[in-house]
DRENVEXZA-970926 format. One record per residue (C-alpha): residue number from 1; residue in three letters; z negated, y, x negated. Coordinates in nm, 2 decimals. Layout:
N
@num=NUM residuo=ALA pz=Z py=Y px=X
...
//
This chain:
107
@num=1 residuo=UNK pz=-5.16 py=20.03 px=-10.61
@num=2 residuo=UNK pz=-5.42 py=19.81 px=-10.72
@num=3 residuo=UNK pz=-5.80 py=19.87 px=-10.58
@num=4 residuo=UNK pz=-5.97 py=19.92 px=-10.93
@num=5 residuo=UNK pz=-5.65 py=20.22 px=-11.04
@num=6 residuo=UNK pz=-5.70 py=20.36 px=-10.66
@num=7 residuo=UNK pz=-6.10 py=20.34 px=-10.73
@num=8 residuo=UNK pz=-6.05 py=20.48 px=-11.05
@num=9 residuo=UNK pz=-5.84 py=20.78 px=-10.90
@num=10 residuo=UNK pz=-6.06 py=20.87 px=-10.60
@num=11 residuo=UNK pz=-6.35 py=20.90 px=-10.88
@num=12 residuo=UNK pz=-6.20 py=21.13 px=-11.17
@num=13 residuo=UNK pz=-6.05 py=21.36 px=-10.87
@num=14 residuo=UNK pz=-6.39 py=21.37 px=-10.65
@num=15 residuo=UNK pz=-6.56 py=21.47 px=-11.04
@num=16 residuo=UNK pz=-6.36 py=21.79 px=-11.04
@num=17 residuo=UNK pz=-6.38 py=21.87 px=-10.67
@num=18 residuo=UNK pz=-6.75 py=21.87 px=-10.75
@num=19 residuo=UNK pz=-6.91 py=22.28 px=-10.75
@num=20 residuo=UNK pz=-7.10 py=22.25 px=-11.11
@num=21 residuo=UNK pz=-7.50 py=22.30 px=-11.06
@num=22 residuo=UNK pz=-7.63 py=22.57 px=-11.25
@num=23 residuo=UNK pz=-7.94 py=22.51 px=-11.49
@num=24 residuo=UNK pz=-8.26 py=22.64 px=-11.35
@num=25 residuo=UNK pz=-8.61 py=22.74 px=-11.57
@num=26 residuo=UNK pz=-8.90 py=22.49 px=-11.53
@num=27 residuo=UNK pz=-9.13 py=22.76 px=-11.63
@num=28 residuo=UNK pz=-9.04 py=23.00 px=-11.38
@num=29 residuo=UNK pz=-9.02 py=22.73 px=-11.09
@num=30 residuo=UNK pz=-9.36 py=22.58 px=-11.15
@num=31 residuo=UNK pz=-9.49 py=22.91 px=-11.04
@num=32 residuo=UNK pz=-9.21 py=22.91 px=-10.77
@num=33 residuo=UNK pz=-9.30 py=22.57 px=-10.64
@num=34 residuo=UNK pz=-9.68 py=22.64 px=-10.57
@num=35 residuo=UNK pz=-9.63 py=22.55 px=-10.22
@num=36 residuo=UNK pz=-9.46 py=22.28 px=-10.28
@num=37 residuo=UNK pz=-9.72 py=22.11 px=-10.44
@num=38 residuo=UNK pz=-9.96 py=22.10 px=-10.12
@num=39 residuo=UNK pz=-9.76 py=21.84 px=-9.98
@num=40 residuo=UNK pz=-9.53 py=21.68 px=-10.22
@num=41 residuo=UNK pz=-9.80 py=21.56 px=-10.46
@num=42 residuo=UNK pz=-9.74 py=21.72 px=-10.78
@num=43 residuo=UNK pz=-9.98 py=21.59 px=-11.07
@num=44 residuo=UNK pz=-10.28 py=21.82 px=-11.11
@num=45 residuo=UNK pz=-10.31 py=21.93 px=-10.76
@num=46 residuo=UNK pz=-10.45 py=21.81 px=-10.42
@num=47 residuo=UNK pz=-10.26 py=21.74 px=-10.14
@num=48 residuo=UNK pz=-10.23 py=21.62 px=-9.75
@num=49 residuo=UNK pz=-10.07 py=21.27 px=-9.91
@num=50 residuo=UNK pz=-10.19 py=21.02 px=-9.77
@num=51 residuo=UNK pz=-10.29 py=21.23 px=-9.46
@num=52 residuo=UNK pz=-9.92 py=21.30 px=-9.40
@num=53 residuo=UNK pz=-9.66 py=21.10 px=-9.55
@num=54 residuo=UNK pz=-9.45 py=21.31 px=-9.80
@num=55 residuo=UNK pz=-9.20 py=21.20 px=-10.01
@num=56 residuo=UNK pz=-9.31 py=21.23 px=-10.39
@num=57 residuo=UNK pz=-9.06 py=21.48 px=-10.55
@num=58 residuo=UNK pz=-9.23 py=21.54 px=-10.92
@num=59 residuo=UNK pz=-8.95 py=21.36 px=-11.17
@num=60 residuo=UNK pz=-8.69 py=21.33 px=-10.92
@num=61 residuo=UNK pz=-8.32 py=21.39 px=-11.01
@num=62 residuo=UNK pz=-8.23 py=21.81 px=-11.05
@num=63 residuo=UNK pz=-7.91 py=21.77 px=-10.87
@num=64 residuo=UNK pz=-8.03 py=21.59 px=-10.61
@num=65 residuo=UNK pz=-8.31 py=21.89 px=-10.54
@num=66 residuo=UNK pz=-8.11 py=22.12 px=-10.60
@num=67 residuo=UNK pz=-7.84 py=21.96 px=-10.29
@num=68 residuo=UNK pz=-8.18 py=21.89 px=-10.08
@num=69 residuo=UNK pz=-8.34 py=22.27 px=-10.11
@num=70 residuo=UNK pz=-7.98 py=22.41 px=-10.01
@num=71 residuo=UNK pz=-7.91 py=22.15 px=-9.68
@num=72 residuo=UNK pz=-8.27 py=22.27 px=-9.58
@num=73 residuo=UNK pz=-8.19 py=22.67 px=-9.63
@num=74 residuo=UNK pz=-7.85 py=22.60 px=-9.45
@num=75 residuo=UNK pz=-8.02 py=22.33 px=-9.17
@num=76 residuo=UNK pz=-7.83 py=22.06 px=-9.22
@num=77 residuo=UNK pz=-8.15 py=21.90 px=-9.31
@num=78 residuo=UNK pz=-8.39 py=21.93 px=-9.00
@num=79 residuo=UNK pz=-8.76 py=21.95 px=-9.09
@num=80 residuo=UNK pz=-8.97 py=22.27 px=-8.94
@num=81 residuo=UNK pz=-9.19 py=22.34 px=-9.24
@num=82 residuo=UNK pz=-8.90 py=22.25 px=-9.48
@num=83 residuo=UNK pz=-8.63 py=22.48 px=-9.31
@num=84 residuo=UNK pz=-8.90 py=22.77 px=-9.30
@num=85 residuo=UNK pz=-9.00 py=22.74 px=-9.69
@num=86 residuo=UNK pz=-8.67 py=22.70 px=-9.83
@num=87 residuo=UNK pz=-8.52 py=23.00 px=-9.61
@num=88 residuo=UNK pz=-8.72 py=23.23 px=-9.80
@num=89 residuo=UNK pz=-8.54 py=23.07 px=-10.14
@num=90 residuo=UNK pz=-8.30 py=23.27 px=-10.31
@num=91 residuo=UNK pz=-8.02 py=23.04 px=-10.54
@num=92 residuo=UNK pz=-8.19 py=23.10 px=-10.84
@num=93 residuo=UNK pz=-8.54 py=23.01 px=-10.66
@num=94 residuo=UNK pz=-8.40 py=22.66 px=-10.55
@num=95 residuo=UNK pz=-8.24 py=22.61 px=-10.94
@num=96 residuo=UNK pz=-8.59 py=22.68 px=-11.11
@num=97 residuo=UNK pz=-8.83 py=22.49 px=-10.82
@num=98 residuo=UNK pz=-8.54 py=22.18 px=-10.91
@num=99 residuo=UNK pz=-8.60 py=22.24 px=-11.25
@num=100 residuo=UNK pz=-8.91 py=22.24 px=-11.28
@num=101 residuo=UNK pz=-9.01 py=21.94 px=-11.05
@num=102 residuo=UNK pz=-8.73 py=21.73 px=-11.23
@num=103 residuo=UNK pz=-8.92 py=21.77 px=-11.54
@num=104 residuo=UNK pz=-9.30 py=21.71 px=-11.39
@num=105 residuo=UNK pz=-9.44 py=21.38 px=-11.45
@num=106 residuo=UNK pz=-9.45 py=21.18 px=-11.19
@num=107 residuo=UNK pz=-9.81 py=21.11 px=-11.02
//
């Protein structure tokens, strides 16, 4: 089998192995993610940046939240402060803090 068919293959059959994200509400999750924006910089609010370095999270990809937020609740991400507020997160909780920090500009 050619590489680019066997490429092709491993792609389409990874796509529907894939669990589907569900779509969160921006306007609950910007009340959700108040303590988020503390440390990750959101626009319109202070922050410990540059105190602390923090990664920048307002406009970053939905999915990719959403997959960060979960490996914190579950500990597969290690980070004190990050394991502790994402515990508290129910599923619907990390799909509207996602949505609504995909869709804030970014500072």
């Amino acid at each position: 089998m050619r590489f680019s068919t066997l490429a092709a293959l491993l792609l389409v059959s990874s796509a529907f192995s894939l669990p589907a994200v569900a779509a969160g509400d921006a306007t609950a999750g910007r009340i959700k993610a108040y303590t988020c924006t503390g440390c990750h910089g959101i626009a319109g609010y202070t922050n410990a940046y540059p105190n602390y370095h923090v990664p920048r999270i307002a406009g970053q990809n939905y999915e990719y939240l959403v997959v960060a937020l979960k490996a914190y609740q579950s500990g597969q991400r290690k980070h004190p402060t990050m394991n502790a507020q994402a515990e508290s997160l129910s599923e619907q909780d990390i799909f509207d803090i996602s949505a609504y920090l995909a869709s804030a500009a970014k500072p």
